[in-house]
N, C-alpha and C positions, 0 to 999 in steps of 0.2 A: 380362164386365161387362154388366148387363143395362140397357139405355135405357128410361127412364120415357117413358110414350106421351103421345101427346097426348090430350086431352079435350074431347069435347064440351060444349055451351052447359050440358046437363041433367048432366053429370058434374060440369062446373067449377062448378055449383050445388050440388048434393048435396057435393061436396068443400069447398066451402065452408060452406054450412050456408047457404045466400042461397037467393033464387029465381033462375028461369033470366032472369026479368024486368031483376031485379038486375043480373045477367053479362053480360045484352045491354047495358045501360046503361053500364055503366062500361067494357064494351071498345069499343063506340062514341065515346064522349069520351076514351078511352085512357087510362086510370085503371087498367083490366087489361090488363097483358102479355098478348097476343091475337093471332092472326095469321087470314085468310081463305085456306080453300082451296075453288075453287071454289065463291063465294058463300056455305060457309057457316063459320060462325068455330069456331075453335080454340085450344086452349091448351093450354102445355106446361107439365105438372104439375110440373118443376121449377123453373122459372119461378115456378107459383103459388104453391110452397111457399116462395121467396125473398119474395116480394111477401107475403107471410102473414107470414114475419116480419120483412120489415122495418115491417111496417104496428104488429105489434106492439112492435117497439122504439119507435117513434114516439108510439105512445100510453102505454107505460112512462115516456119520455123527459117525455113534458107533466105526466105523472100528478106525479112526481117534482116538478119542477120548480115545480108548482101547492102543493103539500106546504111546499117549503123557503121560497117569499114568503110562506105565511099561516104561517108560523110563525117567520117573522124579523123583528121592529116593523119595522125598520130598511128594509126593501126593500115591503113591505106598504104600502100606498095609507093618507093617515090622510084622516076625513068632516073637515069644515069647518063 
């Protein structure tokens, strides 16, 4: 069994499609799954790829749900 490596700030960017600006941001406020090894941060690519798709079901999940209120009178907001 081969183990997925960890990743650098400029991997976990490129692997994401973000800047490294981006990846420093969000694992400082802990938004990404991130860990520090000697001062500089890291990430385990299988980590990312859970965090990838849970991010994704979350926004499938809203998309969804935004779909079924504007298309049901009955739960849809009426103007005044």
């Amino acid at each position: 069994m081969t183990e997925k490596p960890n990743l650098s700030v400029e991997e976990a960017a490129c692997w994401l499609g973000v800047s490294m600006r981006t990846v420093y941001r969000l694992a400082q406020v802990g938004t990404l799954p991130s860990f520090k090894v000697g001062g500089q941060w890291r990430f385990s690519q299988e980590l990312l790829e859970r965090w990838a798709a849970d991010q994704m079901t979350v926004g499938w999940l809203r998309m969804e749900k935004g779909k079924a209120s504007s298309s049901n009178p009955a739960t849809s907001q009426k103007s005044t």
